[in-house]
DRENLUM-470994 format. One record per residue (C-alpha): residue in one letter; y, z, x; residue number from 1. Coordinates in pm, 1 decimal, padded with zeros to 6 digits. Each point is the difference from the previous one (the first is absolute). Layout:
  type         y         z         x  seq
     a         Y         Z         X  NUM
...
***
This chain:
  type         y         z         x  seq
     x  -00063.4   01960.9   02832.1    1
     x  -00360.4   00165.6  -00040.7    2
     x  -00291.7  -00132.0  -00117.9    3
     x   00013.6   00123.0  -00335.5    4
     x   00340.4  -00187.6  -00025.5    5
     x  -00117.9  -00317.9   00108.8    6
     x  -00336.8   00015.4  -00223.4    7
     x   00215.0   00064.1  -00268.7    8
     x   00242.5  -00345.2   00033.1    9
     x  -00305.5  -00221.5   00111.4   10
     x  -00255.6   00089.8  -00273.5   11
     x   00284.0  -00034.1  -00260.0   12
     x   00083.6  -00318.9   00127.1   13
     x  -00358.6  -00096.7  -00022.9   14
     x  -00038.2   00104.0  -00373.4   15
     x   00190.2  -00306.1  -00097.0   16
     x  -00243.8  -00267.3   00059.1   17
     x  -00391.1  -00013.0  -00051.6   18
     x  -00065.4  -00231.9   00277.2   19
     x   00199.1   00060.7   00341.4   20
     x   00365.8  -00122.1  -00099.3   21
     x   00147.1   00313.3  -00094.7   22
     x   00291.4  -00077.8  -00186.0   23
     x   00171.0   00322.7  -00040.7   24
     x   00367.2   00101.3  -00137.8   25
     x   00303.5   00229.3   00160.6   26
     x  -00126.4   00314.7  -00282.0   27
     x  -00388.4  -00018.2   00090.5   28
     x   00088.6   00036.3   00344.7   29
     x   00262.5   00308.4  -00010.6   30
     x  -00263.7   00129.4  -00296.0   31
     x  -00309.4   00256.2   00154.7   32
     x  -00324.0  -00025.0  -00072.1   33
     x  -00285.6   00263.4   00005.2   34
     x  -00299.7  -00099.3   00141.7   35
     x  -00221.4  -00088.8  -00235.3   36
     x   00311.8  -00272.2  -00058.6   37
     x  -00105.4  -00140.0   00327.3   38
     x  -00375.9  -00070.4  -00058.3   39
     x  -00100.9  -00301.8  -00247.4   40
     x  -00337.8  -00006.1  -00132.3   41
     x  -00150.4  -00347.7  -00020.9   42
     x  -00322.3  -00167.1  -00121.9   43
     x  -00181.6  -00213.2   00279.4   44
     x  -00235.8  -00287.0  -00057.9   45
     x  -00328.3   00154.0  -00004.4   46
     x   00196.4   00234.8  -00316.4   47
     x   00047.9   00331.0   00257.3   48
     x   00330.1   00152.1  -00039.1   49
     x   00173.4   00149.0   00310.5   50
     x   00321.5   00148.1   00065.9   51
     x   00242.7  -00156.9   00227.4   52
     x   00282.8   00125.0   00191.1   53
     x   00242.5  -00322.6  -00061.5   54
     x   00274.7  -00024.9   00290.5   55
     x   00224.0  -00168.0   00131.7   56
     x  -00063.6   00036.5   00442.4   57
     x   00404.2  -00099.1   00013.9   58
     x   00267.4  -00120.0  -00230.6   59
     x   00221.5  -00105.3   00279.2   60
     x   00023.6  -00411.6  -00075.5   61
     x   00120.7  -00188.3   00238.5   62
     x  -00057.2  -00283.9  -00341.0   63
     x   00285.2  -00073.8  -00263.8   64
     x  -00153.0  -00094.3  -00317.7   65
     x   00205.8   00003.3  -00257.8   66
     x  -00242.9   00221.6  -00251.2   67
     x  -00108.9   00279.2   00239.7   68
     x   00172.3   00319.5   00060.7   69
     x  -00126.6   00010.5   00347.8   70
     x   00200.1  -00318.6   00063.5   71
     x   00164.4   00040.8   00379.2   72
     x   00378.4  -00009.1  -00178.2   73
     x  -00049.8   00305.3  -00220.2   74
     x   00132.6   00358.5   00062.2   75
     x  -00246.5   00202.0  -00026.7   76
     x  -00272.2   00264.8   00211.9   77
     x  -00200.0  -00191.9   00209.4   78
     x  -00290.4   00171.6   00078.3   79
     x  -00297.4  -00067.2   00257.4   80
     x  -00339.1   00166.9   00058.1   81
     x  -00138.5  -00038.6   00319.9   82
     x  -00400.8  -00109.4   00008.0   83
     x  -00129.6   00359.5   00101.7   84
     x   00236.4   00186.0  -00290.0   85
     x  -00175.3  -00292.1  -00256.4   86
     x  -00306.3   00144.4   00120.5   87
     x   00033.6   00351.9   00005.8   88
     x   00148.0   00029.0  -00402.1   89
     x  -00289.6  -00228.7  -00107.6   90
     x  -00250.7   00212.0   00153.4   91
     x   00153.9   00359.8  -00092.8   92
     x   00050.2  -00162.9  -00347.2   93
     x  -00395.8  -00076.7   00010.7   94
     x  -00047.5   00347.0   00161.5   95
     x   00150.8   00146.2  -00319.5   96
     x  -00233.4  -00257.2  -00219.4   97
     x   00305.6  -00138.2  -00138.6   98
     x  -00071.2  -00334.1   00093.0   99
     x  -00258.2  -00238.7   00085.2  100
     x   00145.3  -00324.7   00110.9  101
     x   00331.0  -00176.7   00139.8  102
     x   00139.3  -00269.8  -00096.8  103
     x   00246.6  -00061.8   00254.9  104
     x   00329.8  -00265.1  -00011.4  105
     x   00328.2  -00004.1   00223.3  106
     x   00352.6  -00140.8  -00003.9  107
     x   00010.7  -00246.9   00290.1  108
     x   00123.0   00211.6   00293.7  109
     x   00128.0  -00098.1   00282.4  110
     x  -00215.1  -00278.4   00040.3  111
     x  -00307.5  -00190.3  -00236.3  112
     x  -00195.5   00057.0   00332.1  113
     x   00085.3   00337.6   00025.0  114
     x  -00060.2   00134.6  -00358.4  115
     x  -00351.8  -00165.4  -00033.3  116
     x  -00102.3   00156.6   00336.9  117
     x   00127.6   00364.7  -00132.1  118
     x  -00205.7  -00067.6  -00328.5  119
     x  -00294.6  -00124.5   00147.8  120
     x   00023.6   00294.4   00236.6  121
     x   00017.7   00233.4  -00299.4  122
     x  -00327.3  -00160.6  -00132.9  123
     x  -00179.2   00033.7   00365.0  124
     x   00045.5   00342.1   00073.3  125
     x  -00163.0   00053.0  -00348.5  126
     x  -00257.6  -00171.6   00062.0  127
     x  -00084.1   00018.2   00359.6  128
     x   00123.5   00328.5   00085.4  129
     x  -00079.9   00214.4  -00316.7  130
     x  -00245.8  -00217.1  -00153.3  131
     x   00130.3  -00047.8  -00342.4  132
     x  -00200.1  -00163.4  -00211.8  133
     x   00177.0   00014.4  -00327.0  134
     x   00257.3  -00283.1  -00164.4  135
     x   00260.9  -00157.6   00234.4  136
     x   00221.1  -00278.3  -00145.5  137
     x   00252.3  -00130.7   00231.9  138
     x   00309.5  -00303.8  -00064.7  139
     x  -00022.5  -00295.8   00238.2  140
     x   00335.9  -00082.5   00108.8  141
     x   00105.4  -00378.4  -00090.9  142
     x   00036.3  -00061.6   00387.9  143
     x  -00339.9   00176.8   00110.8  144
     x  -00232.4  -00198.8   00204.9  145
     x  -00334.5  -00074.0   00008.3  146
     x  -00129.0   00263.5   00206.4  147
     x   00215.5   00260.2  -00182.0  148
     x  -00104.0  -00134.5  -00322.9  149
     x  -00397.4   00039.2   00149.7  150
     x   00066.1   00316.5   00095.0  151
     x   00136.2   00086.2  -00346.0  152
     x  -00329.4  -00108.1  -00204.6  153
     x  -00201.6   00183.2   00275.1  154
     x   00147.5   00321.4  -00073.4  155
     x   00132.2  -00012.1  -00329.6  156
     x  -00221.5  -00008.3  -00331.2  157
     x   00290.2  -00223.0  -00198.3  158
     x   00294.6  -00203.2   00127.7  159
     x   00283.8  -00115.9  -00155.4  160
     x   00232.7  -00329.2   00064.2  161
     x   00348.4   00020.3  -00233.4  162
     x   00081.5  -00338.1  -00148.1  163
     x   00294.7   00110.3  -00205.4  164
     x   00041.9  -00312.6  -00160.6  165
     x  -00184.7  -00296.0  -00099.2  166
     x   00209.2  -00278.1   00189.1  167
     x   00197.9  -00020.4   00302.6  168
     x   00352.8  -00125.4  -00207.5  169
     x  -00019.9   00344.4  -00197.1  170
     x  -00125.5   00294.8   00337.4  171
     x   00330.6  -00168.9   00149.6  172
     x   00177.0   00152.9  -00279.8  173
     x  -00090.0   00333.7   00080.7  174
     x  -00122.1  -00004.1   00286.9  175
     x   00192.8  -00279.9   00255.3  176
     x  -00179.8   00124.5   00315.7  177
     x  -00361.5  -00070.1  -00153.5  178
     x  -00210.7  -00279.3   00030.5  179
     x  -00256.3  -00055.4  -00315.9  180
     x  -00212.2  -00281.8   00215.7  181
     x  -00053.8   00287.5   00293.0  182
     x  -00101.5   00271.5  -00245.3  183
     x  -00250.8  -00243.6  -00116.7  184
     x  -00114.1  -00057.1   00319.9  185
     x  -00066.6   00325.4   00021.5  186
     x  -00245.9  -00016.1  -00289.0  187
     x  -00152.7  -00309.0   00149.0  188
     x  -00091.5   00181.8   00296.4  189
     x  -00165.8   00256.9  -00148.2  190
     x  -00199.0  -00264.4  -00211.2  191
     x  -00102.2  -00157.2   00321.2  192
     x  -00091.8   00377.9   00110.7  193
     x  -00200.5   00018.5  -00259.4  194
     x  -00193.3  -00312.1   00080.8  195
     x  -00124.7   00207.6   00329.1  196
     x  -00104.5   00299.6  -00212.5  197
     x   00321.9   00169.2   00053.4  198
     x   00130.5   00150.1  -00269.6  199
     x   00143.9   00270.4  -00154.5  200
     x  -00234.2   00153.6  -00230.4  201
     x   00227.4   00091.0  -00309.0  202
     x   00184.2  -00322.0   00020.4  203
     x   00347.9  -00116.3   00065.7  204
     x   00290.7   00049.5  -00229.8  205
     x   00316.9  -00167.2  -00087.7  206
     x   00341.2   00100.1  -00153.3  207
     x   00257.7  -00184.9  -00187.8  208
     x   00358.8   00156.3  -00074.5  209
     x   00072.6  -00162.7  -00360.1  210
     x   00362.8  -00109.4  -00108.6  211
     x   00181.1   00038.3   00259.2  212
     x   00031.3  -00360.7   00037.7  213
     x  -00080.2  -00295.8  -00286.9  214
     x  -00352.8  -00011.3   00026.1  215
     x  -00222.4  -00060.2  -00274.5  216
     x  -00288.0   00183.8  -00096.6  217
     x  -00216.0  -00332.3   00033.5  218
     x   00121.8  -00071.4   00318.4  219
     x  -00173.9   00407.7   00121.3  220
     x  -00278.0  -00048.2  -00181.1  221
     x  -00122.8  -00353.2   00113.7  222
     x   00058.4   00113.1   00326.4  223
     x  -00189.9   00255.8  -00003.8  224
     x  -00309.3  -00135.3  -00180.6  225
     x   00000.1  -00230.5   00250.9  226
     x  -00004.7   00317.1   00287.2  227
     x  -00278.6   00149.1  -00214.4  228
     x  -00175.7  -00348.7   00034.3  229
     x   00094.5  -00140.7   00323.2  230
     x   00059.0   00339.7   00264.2  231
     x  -00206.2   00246.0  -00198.5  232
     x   00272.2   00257.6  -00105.6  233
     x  -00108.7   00291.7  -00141.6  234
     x   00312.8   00111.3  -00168.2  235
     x   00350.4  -00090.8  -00088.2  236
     x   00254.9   00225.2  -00089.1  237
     x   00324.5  -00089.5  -00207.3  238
     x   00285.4   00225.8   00054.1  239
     x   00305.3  -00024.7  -00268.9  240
     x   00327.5   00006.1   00213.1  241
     x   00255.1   00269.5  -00069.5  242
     x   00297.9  -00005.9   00169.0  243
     x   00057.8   00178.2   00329.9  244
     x   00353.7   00155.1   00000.6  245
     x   00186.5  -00115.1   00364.2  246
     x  -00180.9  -00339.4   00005.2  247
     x   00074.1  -00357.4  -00075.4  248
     x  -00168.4   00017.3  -00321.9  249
     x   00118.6   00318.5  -00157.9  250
     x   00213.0  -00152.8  -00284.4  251
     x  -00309.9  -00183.6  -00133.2  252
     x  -00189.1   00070.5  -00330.4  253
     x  -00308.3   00243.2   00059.8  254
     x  -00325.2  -00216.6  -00090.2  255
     x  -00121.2   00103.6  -00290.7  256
     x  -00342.8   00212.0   00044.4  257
     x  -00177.7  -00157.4  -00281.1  258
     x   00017.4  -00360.4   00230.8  259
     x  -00188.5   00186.6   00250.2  260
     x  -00257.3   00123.2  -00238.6  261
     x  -00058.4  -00356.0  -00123.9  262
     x  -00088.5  -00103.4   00347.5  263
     x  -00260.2   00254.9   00024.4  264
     x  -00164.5  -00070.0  -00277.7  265
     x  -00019.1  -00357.4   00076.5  266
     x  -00086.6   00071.4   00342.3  267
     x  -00255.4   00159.1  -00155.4  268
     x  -00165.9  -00247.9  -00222.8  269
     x   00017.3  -00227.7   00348.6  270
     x  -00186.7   00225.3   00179.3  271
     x  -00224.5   00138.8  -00253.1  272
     x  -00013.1  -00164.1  -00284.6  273
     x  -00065.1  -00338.1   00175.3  274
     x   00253.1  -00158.3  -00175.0  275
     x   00238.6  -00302.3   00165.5  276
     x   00345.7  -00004.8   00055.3  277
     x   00009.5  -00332.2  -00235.8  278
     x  -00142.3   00250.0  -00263.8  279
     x   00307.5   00225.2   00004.5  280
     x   00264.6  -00036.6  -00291.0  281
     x   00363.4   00004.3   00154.0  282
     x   00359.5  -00110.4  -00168.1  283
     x   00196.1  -00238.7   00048.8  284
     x   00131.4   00172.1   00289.1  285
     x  -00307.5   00037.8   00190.8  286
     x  -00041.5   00343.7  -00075.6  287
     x  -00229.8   00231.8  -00152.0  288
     x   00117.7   00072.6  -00345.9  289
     x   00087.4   00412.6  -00016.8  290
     x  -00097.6   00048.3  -00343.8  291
     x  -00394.9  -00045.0  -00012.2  292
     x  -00247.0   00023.9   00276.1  293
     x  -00125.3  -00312.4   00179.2  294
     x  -00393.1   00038.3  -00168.8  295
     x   00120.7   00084.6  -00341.2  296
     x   00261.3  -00266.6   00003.0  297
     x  -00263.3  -00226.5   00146.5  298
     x  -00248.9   00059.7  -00267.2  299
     x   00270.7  -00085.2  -00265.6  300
     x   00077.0  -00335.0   00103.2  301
     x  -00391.4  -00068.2   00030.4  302
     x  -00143.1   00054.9  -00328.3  303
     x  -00259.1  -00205.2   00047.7  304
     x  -00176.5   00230.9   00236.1  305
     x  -00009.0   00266.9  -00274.2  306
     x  -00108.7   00188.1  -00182.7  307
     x  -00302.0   00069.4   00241.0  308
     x  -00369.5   00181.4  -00111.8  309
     x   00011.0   00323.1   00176.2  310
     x  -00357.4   00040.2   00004.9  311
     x  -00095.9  -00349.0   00152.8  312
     x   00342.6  -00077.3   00217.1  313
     x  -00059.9  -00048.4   00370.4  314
     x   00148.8   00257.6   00266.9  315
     x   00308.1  -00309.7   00080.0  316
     x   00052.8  -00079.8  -00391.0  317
     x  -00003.0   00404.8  -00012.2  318
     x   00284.7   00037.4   00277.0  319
     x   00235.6  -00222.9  -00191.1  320
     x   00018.1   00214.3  -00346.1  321
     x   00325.6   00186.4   00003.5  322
     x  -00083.0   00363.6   00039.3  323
     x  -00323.3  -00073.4   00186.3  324
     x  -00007.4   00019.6   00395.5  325
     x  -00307.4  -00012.2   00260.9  326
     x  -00123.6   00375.5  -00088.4  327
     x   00053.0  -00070.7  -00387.4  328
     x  -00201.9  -00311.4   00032.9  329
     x  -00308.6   00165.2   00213.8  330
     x   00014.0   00273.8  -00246.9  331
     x  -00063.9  -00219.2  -00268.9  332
     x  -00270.3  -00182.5   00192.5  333
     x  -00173.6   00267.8   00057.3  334
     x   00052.9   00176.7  -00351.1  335
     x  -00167.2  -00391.7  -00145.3  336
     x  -00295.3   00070.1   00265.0  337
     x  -00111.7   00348.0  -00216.8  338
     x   00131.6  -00134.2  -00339.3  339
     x   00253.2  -00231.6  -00194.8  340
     x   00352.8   00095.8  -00058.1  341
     x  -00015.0   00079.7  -00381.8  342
     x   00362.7   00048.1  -00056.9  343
     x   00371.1   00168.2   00157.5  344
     x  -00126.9   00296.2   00015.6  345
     x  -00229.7  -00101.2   00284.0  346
     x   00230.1  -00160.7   00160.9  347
     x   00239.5   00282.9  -00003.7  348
     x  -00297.3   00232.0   00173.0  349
     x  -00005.3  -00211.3   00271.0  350
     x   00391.2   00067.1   00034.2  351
     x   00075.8  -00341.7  -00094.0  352
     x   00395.7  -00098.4  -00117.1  353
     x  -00063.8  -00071.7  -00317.5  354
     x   00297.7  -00067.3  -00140.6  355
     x   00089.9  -00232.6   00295.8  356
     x  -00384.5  -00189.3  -00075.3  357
     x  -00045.1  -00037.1  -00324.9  358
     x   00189.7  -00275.6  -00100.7  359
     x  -00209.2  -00212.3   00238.5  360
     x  -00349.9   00115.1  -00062.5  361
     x  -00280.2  -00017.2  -00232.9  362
     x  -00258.6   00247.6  -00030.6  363
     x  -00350.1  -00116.7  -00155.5  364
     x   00212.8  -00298.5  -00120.7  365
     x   00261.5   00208.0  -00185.1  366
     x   00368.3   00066.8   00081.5  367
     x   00085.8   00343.7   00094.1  368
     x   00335.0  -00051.7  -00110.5  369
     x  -00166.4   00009.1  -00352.2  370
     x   00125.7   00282.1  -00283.7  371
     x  -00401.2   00173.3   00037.3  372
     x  -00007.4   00008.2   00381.3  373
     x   00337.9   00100.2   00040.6  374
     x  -00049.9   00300.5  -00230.3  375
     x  -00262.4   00107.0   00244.2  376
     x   00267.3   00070.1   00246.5  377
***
């Protein structure tokens, strides 16, 4: 098999997950890409966007969870780049200026040991050797230890640790061979790292695969405020689980892709909106409800907080108007610095969702949702 060949299987196999998981199906991997396929571009904390070549170093699993398609009882291509081959198609890639970062993830091959070492050896040859300076984000392997992890932070500018789910009862599920208190471990490690100045400086990152097993939304999300409090995650990803033809879970419902959206947006209002996980509406279930967004439905079943005066409201009273997020609300700060809001139409020059808002706003005391201000829309 050439290179070309093997590019194409392990960067489709990498498309199917946005934090180092890479769930994949049978038709993505027999389908071929074109290159611009293989390159993601993605927005970093300090708001640059770079393009990354997202691959997979091996799909060859010596693992058997039940949700992957790289599991080790599945028939299909398993595929293997050495360290140096990594290296040369990221740097003709960059040669090309088709790319200018790697984020870099791997099947478990042959051994934990000996995957991590391959990876990390990817990242030094970058680094050391042809002095790359640009974006490296690289997986941590649940069974990595501390010096790999070190080395890890040391050369790579963002990390990632997959939890997959939120308890150890539900990753036996899917994943029998995985233990949730050593991939936490993991996490406290790096938080001790980081008490030493160690640290990797676009964060760490976190993935959960949701409904594959019978775990609640509740369950993901207080677990994961309490990584965003307690271990200083960056990011969490949620990843809705669609069955995997050839695996133990292939006859089960696809998750729907609206559930994952809900955790996103709450995720969001965690990590940006400062709101608590006790703040967050869920059914009786302990799930997200599909049919209204977390703020919006939060704002209805707190109508005490509203309607709020849009030209005296503080930046946190700002963030938790549906329609309003942390640009809206320094845009209107700033707008109040030069003059007051006089009506929609302001509001809508500063790109503000008005239709979203203005059921929970007053401007200059009066309620945009009034018959004279909405005819100025």
């Amino acid at each position: 098999m050439n290179i070309t060949e093997k590019i194409e299987i392990l960067t489709e196999a990498a498309k199917f997950d946005l934090c180092g998981s890479f769930l994949c199906s049978k038709e993505a991997i027999q389908r071929k890409s074109t290159i611009n396929g293989w390159i993601y571009p993605t927005t970093l904390p300090d708001g640059r966007t770079v393009r990354l070549l997202k691959i997979l170093l091996s799909n060859d699993c010596i693992h058997n969870c039940y949700y992957c398609a790289n599991r080790r009882d599945r028939a299909f291509p398993r595929i293997s780049f050495t360290a140096d081959e990594m290296v040369r198609l990221f740097l003709e890639l960059r040669r090309r200026n088709l790319v200018d970062g790697l984020f870099l993830s791997s099947a478990v091959t042959k051994s934990p040991k000996h995957t991590m070492e391959q990876m990390l050896k990817v990242a030094e040859i970058l680094r050391e050797k042809h002095n790359f300076k640009g974006y490296i984000h690289l997986k941590i392997l649940p069974e990595s230890s501390l010096d790999y992890i070190e080395t890890a932070i040391r050369y790579a500018d963002r990390v990632s640790i997959n939890l997959e789910a939120p308890k150890e009862n539900y990753l036996k599920e899917i994943a029998p061979e995985k233990d949730l208190l050593m991939l936490i471990n993991k996490l406290e490690i790096i938080r001790r790292l980081s008490e030493k100045n160690i640290v990797p400086k676009s964060g760490i990152t976190t993935q959960f695969v949701v409904g594959a097993s019978k775990e609640k939304d509740v369950e993901i999300l207080s677990l994961t405020y309490k990584l965003y409090q307690e271990y200083k995650l960056s990011r969490a990803y949620f990843s809705a689980f669609q069955p995997i033809p050839q695996t133990p879970l292939e006859d089960l419902r696809p998750t729907s892709t609206w559930r994952e959206v809900r955790l996103y947006e709450a995720d969001f209002l965690i990590r940006r909106y400062n709101f608590s996980i006790n703040e967050l509406i869920f059914d009786e279930n302990g799930n997200l409800p599909l049919n209204e967004d977390p703020k919006t439905l939060w704002a209805k079943t707190h109508p005490q907080f509203f309607p709020i005066e849009i030209n005296k409201a503080t930046y946190e009273q700002l963030l938790r108007i549906p329609g309003i997020g942390p640009i809206s609300a320094k845009k209107i700060i700033k707008a109040r610095k030069e003059q007051k809001i006089r009506d929609i139409k302001d509001l809508k020059k500063l790109g503000i969702q008005v239709e979203r808002c203005k059921n929970y706003i007053l401007i200059n005391g009066k309620s945009p949702s009034s018959e004279k201000q909405l005819s100025l829309l």
